[in-house]
C-alpha positions as CSV (number, residue, x, y, z in Angstrom):
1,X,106.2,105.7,98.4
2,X,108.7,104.9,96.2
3,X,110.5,101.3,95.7
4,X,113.8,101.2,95.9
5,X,116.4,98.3,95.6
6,X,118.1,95.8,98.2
7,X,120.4,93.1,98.1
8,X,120.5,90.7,95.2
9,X,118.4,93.2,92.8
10,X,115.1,93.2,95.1
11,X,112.9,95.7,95.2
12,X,112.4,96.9,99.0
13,X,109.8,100.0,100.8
14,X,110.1,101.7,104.0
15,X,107.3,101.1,105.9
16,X,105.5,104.6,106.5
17,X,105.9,106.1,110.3
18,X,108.2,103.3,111.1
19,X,112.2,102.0,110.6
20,X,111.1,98.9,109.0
21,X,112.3,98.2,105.3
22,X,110.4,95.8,103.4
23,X,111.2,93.4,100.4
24,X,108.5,93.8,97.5
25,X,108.5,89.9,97.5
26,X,107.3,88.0,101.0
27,X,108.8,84.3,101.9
28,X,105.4,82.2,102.6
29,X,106.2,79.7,105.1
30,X,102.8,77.8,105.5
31,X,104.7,74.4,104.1
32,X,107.4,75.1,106.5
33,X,104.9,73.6,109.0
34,X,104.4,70.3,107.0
35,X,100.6,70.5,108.3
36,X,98.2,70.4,104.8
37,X,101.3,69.7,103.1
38,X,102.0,66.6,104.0
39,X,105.8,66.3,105.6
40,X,108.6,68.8,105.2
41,X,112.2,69.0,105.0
42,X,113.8,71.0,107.8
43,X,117.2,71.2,105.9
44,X,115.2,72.5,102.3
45,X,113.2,75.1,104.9
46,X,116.4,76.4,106.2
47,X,117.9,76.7,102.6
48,X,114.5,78.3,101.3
49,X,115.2,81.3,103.6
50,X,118.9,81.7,103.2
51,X,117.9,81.4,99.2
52,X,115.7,84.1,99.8
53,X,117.8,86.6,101.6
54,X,120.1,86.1,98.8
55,X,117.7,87.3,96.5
56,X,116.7,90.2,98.8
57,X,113.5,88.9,100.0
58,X,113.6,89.9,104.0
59,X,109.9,89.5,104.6
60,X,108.8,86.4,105.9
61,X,105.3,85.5,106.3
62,X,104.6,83.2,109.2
63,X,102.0,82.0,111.5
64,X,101.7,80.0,114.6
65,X,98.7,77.7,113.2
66,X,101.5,76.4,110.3
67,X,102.5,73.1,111.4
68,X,101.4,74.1,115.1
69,X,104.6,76.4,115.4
70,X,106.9,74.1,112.9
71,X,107.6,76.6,111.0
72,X,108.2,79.8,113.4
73,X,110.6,76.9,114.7
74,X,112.4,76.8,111.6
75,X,112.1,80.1,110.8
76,X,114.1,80.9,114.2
77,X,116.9,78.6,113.4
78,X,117.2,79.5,109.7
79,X,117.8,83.4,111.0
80,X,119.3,82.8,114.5
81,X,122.2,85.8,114.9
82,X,120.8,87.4,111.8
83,X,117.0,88.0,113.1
84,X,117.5,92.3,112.6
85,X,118.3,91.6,108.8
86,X,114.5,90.5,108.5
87,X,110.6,91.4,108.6
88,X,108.2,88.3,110.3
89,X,104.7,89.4,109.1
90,X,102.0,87.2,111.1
């Protein structure tokens, strides 16, 4: 397969047998959840996503056990009426 680029200069991939388009670069959200990390800013999460789909970076990296949902809690408000525009690897 062959990169190709997406908004704000990333480099993206089409997922093979599927219509998903992937950034080359994922958004790791574990300190989204606060838990390991001490606490979090909810308002410095939300910017960290809209900073990365600025960039081009529409794969997002996410798991239930970070911050015992905190972060897919975030993560929903952060893309709330833009959820199509992005990838939630789990």
């Amino acid at each position: 397969m062959e990169w190709i680029f997406c908004g704000g200069g990333m480099r993206s991939k089409k997922v093979q047998n599927t219509e998903l388009e992937i950034s080359a670069l994922a958004l790791g959200t574990w300190v989204f959840g606060g838990d390991g990390w001490g606490t979090s800013n909810e308002q410095e999460c939300l910017s960290a996503v809209a900073t990365a789909c600025e960039y081009g970076i529409n794969l997002i990296d996410t798991a239930p056990i970070y911050g015992y949902c905190a972060a897919e809690e975030r993560i929903g408000k952060a893309i709330k009426g833009r959820r199509k525009n992005f990838v939630l690897a789990t």
